[in-house]
BALOTOR-982615 format. One record per residue: residue in three letters; z, y, x of N, C-alpha, C in turn. Coordinates in pm, whole numbers, padded with zeros to 5 digits, always signed. Atoms other than C-alpha are relative to their C-alpha. Layout:
<recs>
ALAZYXZYXZYX;...
</recs>
This chain:
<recs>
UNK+00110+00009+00095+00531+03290+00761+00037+00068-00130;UNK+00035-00048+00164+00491+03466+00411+00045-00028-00122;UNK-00038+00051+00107+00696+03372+00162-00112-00096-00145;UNK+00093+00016+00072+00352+03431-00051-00097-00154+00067;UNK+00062+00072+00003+00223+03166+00164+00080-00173+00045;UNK-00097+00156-00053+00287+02747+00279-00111-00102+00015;UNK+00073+00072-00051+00191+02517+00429-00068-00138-00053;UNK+00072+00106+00056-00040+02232+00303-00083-00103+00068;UNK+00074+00133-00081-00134+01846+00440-00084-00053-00026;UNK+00114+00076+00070-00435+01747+00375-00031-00137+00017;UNK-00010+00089-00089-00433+01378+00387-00128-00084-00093;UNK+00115+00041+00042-00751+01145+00338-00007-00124+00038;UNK+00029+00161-00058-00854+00741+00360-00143+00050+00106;UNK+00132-00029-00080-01125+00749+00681-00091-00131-00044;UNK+00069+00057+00051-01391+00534+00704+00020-00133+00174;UNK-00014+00092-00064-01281+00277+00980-00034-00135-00042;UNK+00048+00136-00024-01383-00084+00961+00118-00092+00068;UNK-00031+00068+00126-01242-00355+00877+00100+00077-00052;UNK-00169-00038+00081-00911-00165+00792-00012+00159-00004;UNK+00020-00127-00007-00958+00203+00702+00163+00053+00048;UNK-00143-00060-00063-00656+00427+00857+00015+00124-00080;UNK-00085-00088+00089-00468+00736+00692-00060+00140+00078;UNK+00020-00104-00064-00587+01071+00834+00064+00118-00050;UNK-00036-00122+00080-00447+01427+00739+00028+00136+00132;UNK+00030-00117-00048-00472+01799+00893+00091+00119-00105;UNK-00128-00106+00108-00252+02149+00760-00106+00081-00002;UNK+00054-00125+00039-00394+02430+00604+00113+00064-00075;UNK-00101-00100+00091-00207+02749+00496-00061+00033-00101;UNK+00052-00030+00123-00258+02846+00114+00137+00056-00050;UNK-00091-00105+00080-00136+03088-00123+00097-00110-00064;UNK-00131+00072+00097+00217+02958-00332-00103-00003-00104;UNK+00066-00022+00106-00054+03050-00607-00057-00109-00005;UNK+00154+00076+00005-00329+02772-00516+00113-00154+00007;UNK-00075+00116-00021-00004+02503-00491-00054-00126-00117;UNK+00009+00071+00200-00111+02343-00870-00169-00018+00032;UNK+00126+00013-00061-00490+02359-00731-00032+00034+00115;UNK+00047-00032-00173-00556+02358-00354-00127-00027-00028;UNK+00161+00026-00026-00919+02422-00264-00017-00099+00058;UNK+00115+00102-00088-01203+02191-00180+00059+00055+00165;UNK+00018-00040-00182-01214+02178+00255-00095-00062+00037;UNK+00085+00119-00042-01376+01966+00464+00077-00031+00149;UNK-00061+00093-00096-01342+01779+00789-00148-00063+00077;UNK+00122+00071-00119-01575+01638+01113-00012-00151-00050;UNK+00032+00146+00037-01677+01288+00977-00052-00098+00094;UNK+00064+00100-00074-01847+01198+01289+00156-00045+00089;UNK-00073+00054-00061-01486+01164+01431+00061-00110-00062;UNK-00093+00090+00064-01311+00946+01153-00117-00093-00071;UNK+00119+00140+00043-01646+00668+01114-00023+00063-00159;UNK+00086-00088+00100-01784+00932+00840-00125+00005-00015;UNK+00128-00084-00018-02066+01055+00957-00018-00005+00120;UNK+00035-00001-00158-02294+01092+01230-00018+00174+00051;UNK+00000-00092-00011-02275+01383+01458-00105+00087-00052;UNK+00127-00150+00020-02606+01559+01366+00001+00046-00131;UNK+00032-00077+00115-02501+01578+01015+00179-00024-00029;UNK-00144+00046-00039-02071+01565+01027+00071+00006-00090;UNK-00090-00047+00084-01952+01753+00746+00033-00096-00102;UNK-00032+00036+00132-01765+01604+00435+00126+00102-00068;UNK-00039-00074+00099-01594+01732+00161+00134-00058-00043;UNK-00135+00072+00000-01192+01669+00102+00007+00068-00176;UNK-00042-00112+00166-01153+01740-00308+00140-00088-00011;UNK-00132-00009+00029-00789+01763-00367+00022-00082-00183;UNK+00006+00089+00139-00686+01478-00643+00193+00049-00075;UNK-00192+00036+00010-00280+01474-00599+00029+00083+00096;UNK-00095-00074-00079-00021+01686-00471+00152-00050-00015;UNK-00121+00013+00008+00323+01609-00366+00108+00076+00099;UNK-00101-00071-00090+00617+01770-00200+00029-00058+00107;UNK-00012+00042-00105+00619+01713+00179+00142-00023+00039;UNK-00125+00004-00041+00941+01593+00259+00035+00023+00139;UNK-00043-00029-00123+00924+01637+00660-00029+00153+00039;UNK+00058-00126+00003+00846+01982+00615+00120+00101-00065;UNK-00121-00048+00085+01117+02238+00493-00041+00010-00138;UNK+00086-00019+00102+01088+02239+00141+00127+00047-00111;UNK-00048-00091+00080+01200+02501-00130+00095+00135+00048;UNK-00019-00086-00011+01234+02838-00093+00090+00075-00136;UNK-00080-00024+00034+01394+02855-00408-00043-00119-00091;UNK-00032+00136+00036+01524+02604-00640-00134-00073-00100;UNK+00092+00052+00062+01165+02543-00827-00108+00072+00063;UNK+00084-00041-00093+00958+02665-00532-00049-00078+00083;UNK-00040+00056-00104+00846+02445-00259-00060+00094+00165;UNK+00089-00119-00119+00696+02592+00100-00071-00102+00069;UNK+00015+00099-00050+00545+02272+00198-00024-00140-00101;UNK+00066+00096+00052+00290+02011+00045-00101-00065+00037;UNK+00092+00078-00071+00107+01690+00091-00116-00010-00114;UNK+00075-00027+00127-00234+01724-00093-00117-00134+00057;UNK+00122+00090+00029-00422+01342-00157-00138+00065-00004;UNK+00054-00081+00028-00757+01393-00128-00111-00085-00021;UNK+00122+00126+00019-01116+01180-00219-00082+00089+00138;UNK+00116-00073-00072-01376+01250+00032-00141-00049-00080;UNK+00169-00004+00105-01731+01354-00089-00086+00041+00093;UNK+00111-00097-00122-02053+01436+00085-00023+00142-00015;UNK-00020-00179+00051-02121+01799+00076-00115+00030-00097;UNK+00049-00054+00151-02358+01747-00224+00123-00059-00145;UNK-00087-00040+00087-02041+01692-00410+00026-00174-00045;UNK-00019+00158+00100-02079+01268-00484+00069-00071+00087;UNK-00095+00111-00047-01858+01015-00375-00012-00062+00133;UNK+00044+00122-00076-01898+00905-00013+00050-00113-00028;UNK-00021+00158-00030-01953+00567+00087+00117-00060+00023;UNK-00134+00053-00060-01598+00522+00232+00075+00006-00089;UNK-00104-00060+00115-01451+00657-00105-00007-00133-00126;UNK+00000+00106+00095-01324+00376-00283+00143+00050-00120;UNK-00109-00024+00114-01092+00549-00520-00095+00019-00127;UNK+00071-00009+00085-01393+00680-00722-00014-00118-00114;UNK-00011+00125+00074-01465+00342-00828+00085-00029-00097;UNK-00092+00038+00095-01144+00257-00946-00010+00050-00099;UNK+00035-00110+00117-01131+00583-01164-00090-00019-00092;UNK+00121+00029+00078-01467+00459-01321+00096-00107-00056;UNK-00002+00133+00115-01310+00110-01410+00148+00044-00063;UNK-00086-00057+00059-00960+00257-01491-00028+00039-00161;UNK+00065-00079+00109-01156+00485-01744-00037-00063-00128;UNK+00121+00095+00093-01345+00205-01900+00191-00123-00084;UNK-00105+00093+00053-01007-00051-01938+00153+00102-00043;UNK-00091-00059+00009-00743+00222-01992+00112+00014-00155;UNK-00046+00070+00159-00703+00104-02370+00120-00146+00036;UNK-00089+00100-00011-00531-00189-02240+00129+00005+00108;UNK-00130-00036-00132-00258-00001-02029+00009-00119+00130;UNK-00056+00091-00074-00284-00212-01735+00098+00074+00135;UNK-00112-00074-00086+00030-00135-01450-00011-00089+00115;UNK-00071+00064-00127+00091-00249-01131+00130+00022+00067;UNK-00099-00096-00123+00356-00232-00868-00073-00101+00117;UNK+00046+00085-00166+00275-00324-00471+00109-00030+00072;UNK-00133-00019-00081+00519-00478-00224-00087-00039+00116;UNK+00080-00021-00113+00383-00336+00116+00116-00053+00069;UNK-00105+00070-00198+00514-00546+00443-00079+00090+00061;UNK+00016-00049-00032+00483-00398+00691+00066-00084+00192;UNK-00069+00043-00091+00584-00467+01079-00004+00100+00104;UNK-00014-00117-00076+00737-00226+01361-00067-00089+00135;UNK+00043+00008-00148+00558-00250+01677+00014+00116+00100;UNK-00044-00130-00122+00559-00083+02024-00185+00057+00015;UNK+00130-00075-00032+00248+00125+02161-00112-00048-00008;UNK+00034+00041-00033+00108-00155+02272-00043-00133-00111;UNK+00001+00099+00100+00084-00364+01951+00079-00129-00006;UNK-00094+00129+00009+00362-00581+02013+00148+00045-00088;UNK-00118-00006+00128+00610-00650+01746+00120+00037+00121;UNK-00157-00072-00052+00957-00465+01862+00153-00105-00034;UNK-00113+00074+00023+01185-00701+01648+00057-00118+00083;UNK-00104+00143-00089+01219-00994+01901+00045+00056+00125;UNK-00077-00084-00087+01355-00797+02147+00169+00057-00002;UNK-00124-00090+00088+01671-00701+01932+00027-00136-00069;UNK-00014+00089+00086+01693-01022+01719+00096-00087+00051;UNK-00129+00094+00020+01965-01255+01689-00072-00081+00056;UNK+00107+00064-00084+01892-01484+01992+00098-00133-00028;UNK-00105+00057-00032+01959-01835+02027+00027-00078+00155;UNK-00029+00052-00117+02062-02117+02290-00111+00039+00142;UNK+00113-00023-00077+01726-02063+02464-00006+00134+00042;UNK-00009-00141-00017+01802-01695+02440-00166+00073-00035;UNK+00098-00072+00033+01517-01633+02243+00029+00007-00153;UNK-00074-00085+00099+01483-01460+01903+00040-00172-00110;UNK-00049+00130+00110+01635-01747+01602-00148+00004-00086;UNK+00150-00013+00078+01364-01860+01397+00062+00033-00130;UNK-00047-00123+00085+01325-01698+01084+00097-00055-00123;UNK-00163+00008+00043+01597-01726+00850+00131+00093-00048;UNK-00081-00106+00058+01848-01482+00873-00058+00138+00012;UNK+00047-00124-00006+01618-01186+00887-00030+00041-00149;UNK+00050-00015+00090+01503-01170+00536+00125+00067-00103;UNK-00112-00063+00099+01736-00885+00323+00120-00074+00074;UNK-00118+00049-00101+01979-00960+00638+00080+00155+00039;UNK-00092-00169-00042+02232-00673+00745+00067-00034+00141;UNK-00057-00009-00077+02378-00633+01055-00096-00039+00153;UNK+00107+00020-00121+02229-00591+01482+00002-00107-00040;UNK+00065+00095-00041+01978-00817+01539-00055-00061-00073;UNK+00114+00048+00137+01833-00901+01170-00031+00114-00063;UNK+00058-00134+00106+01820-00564+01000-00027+00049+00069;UNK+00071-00093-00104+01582-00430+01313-00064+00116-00074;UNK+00086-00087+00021+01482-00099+01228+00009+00107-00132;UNK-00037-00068+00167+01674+00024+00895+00008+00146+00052;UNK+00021-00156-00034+01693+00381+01056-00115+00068-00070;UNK+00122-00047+00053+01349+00429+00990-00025-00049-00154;UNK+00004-00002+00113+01319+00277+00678+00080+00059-00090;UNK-00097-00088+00086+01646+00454+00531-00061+00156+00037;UNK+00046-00125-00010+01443+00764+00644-00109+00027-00085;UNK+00134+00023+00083+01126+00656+00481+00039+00001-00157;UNK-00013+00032+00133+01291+00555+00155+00069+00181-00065;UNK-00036-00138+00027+01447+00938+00159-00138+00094-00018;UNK+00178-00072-00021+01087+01057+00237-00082+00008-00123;UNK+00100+00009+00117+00935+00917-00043+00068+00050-00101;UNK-00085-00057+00113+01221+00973-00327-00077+00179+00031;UNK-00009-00154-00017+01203+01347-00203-00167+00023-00013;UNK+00157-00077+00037+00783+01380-00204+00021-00057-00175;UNK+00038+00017+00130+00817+01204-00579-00113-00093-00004;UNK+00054+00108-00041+00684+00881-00457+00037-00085-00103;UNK-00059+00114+00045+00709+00614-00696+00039-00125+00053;UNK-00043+00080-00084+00863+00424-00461+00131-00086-00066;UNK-00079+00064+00115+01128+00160-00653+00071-00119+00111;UNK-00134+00082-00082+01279-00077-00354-00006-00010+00123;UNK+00003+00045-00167+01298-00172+00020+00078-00166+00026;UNK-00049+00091-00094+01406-00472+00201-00066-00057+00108;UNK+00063+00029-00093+01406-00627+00522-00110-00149-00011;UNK+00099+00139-00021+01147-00932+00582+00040-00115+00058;UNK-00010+00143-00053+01121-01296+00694+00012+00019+00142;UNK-00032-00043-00111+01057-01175+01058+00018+00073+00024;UNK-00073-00145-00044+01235-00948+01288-00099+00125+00023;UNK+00051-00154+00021+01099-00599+01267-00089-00009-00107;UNK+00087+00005+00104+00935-00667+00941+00081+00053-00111;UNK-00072-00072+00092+01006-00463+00631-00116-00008-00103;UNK+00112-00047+00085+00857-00403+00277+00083+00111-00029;UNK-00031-00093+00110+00860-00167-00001-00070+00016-00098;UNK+00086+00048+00132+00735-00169-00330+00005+00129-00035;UNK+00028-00122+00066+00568+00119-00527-00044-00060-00101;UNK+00020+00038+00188+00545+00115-00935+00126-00029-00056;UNK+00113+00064+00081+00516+00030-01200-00038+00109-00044;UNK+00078-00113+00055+00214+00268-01274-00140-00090-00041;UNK+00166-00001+00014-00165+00294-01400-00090-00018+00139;UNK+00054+00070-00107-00379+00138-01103-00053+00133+00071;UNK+00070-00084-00097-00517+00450-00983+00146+00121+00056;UNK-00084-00078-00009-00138+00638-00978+00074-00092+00135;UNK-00070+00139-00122-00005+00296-00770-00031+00015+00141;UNK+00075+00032-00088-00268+00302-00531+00014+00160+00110;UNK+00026-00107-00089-00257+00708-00485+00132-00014+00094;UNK-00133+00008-00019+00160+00620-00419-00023-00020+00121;UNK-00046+00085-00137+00079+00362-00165-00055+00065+00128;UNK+00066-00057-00104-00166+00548+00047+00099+00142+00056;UNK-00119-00132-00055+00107+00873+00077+00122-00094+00032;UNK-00143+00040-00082+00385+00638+00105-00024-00073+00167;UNK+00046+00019-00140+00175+00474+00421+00000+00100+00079;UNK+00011-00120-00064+00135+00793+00546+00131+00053+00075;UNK-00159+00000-00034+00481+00888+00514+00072-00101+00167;UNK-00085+00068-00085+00606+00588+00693-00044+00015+00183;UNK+00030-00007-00089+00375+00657+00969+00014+00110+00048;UNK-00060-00119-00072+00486+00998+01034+00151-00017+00049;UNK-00159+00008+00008+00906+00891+00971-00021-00096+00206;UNK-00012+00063-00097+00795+00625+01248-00047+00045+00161;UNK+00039-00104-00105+00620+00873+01486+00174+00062+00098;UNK-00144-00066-00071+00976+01039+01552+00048-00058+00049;UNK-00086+00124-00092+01097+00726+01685-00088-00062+00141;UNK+00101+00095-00090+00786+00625+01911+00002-00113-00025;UNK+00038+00163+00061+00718+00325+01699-00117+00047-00067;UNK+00115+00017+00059+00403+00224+01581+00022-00072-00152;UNK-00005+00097+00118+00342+00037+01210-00103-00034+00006;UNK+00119+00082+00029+00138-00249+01184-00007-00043-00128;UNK+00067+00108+00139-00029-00372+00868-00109-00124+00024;UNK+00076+00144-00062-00178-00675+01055+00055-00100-00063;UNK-00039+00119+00091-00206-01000+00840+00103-00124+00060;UNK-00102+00134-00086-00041-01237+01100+00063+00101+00158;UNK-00014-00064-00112+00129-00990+01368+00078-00079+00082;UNK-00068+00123-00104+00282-01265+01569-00024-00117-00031;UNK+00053+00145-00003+00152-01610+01650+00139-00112-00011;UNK-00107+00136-00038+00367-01922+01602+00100-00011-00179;UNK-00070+00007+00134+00644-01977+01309+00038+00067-00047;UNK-00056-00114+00060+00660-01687+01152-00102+00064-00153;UNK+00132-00013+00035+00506-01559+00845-00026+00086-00021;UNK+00074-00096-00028+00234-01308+00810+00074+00112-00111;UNK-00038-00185+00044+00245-00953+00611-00094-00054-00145;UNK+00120-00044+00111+00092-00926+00261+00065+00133-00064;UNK-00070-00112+00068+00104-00668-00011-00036-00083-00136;UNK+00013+00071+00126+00185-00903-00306-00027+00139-00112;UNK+00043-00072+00079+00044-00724-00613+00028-00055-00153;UNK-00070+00002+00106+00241-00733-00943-00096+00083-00127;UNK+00086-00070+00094+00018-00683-01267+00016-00042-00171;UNK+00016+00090+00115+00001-00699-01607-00058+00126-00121;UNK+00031-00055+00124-00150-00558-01955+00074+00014-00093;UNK-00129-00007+00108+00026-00461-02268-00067-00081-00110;UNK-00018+00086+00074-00098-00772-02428+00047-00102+00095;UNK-00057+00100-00094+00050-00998-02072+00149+00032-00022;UNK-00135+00007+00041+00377-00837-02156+00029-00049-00104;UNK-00017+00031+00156+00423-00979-02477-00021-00171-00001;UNK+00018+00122+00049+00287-01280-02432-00060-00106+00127;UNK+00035+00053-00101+00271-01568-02192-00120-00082+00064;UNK+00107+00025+00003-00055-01725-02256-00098+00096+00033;UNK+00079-00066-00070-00180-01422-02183-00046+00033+00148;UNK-00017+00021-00144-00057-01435-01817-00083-00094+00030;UNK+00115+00079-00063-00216-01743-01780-00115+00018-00006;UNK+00138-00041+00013-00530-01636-01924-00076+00068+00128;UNK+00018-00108-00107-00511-01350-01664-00024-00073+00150;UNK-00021+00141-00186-00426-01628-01354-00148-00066-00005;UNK+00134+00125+00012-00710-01861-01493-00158+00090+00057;UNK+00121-00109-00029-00963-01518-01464-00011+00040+00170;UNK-00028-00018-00130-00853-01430-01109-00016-00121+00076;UNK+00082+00131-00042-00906-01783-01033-00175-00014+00035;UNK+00174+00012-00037-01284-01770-01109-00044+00044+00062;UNK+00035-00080-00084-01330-01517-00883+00058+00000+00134;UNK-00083+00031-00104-01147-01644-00619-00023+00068+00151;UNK+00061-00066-00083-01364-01614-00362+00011+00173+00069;UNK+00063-00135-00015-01510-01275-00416+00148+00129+00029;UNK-00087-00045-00014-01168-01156-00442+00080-00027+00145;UNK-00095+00058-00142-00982-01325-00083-00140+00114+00148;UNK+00102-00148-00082-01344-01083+00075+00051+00100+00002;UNK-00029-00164+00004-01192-00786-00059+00152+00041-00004;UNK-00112-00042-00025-00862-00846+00024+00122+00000+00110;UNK-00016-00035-00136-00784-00746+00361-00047-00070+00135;UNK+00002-00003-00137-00845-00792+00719+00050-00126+00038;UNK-00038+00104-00058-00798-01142+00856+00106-00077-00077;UNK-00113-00015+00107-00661-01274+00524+00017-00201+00029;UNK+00011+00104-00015-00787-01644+00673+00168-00055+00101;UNK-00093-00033-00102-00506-01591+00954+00162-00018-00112;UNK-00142+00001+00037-00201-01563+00717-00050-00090-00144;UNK+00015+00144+00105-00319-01762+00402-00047-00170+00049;UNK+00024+00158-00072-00297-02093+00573+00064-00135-00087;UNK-00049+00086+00106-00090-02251+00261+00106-00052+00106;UNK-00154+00028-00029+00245-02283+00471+00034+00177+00049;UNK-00052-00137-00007+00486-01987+00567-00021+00140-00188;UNK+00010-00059+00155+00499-01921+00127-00135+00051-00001;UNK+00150-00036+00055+00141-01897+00088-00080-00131-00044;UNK+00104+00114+00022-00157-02085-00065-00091-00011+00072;UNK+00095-00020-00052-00435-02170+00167-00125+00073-00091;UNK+00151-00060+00025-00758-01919+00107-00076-00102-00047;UNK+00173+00063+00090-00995-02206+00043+00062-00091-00110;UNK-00038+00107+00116-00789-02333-00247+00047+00121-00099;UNK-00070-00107+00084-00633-02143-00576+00062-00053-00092;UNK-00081+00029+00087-00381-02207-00788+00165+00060-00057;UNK-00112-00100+00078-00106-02065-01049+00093-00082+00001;UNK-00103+00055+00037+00216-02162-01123+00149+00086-00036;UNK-00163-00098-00026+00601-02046-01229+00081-00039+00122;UNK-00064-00007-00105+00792-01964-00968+00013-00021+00129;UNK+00045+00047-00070+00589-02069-00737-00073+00079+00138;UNK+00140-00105-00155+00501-01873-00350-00001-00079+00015;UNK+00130+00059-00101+00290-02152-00242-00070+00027-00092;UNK+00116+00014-00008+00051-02054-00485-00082+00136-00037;UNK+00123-00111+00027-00190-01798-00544+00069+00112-00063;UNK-00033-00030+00135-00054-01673-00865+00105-00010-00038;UNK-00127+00066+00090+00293-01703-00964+00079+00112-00088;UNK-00063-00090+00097+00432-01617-01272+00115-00011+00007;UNK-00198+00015-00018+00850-01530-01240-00014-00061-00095;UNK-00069+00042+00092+01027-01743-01398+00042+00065-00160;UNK-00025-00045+00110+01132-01473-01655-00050+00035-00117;UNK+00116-00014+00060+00796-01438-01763-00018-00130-00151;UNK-00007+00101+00107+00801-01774-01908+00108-00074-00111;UNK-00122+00042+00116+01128-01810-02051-00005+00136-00126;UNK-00056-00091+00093+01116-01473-02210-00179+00020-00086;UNK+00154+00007+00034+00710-01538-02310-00055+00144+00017;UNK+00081-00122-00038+00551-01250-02165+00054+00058+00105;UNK-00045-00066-00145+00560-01037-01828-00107+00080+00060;UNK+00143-00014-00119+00324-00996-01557+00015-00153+00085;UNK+00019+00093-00107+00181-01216-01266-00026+00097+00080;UNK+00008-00046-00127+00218-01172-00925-00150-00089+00117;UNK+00114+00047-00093-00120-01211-00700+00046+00007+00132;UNK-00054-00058-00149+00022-01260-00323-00074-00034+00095;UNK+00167+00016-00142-00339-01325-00158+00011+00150+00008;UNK+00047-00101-00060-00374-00948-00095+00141+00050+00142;UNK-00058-00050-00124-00291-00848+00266+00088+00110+00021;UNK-00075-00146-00026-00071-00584+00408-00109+00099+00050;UNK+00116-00070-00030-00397-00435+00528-00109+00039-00125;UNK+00094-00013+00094-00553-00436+00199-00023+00145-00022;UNK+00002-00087+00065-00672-00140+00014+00034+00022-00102;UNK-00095+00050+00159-00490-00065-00288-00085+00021-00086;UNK+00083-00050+00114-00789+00114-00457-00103-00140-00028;UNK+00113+00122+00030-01028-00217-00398+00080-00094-00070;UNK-00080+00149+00052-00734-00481-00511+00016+00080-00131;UNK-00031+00007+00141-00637-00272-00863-00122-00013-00017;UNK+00123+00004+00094-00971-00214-00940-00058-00143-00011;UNK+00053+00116-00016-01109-00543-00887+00089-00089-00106;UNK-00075+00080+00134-00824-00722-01093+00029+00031-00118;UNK+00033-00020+00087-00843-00493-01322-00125-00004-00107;UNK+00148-00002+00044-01193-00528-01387-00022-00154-00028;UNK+00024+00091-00005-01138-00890-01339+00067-00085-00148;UNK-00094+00062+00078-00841-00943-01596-00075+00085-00116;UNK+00052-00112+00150-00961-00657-01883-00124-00065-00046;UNK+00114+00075+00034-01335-00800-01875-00017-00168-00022;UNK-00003+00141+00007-01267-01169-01868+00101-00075-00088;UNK-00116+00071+00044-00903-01237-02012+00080+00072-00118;UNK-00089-00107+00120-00717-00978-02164+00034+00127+00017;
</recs>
């Protein structure tokens, strides 16, 4: 290929139900158009877009980052190989229906005086083809010769609790190298379960992170013939489910701890409307055991995973921080959960 030219991923949220999925396609473009890749488009009646008789949509290029599975740099401030975020639009140019980043951007816009940041910590769980979790297969067995209950899996090292660090020590290279704000890893409560946290950014920089670092992980995990689930409860029985706890705060919650609560007490009122919009079978893993609060209840506290809301400890000794919301799913959307608590905490609390 062309020095003058390289290759470019176009990657996009579809419009699937209940849980939208990650899509992306290559196009070659000039080294020139790297800093602005053109508009494209894409068949919509295949990815729950559009219907065939009218298919087209519109991919406008938001974010670009350096593809890390791709060779990259031709010379030392060159690359030959990029992944380009993208909103989808109808082809008169406005926001489809499926496009929930727009939104955010609107309420971002409006609260952006009050710096609010997030970070996310995405679980995640390895499965086989077939949607069955991979880790009890490999797991530290016991008398019964089945896997130990959970326990030593959680930030565990060695066969049979740290199932699957290959891929995640590939993933965590993946992201550093695209310029992922990607900031930790560890393993999970059950076997083949993993997170990773992205931030601390501006709600619409968090959200673009998490959707390329999903992406990512689902290509790193392709090379292995493993699947990734973001299913809220991916195994029945004593184990517990997947979220993507969501770490937030304003630059009047850092400072000050009454403000946190303020923020908890606001996210409270909306309880409801919020546990709707935050993922896929969120009844299933918020059952208020396995460190959660049951869904039809809400409540804050320090230091507290059983409840809703918990502010670290450090928050309150050192009077100011953030709070951590850990009702949103591993299936959530990141663009519906900042915007929503941002809109919820800026307009109501602080």
């Amino acid at each position: 290929m062309s020095t003058d030219m390289i290759k470019a991923e176009y990657i996009w949220v579809d419009g699937t139900k209940p849980t939208a999925q990650v899509r992306s396609k290559t196009r070659i473009i000039s080294r020139a158009e790297i800093r602005n890749p053109p508009v494209w488009g894409f068949d919509g009646s295949s990815t729950n877009q559009a219907e065939g008789s009218s298919s087209d949509c519109v991919l406008k290029p938001v974010e670009y980052f350096r593809d890390p599975l791709r060779c990259c740099g031709l010379s030392p401030n060159e690359d030959d190989s990029i992944m380009v975020l993208c909103e989808v639009l109808n082809v008169d140019m406005t926001p489809h229906e499926s496009n929930e980043r727009g939104a955010l951007v609107e309420v971002y816009e409006k609260h952006k005086d009050k710096e609010p940041w997030f970070g996310l910590e995405q679980e995640y769980t390895f499965v086989d083809l077939f949607g069955n979790p991979i880790g009890f297969d490999y797991a530290v067995q016991d008398e019964d010769h089945e896997a130990q209950p959970q326990g030593p899996y959680y930030c565990g090292a060695g066969a049979g609790r740290a199932i699957g660090r290959e891929i995640v020590e590939q993933h965590l290279d993946a992201c550093i190298k695209a310029g992922i704000k990607i900031s930790g890893i560890n393993a999970e409560v059950m076997p083949g379960q993993w997170e990773f946290q992205v931030g601390a950014a501006d709600p619409v920089t968090v959200s673009d992170h998490l959707w390329v670092a999903r992406y990512l992980l689902e290509r790193v995990a392709e090379r292995h013939d493993i699947c990734i689930s973001f299913d809220s409860k991916p195994a029945d029985g004593d184990w517990n489910g997947a979220g993507c706890h969501t770490n937030f705060s304003t630059k009047k919650m850092r400072s000050s701890l009454d403000a946190c609560e303020r923020a908890a007490v606001a996210l409270g009122e909306r309880h409801k409307m919020l546990i709707e919009n935050y993922g896929e079978g969120i009844e299933e893993r918020l059952t208020g055991e396995h460190e959660t609060c049951s869904y039809e209840e809400f409540k804050y506290g320090v230091s507290d995973r059983g409840a809703s809301i918990r502010i670290p400890w450090q928050v309150a000794k050192e009077d100011g921080g953030y709070i951590e919301d850990r009702r949103p799913n591993a299936n959530c959307d990141p663009y519906v959960v900042t915007r929503l608590i941002t809109e919820t905490v800026c307009e109501m609390a602080v």
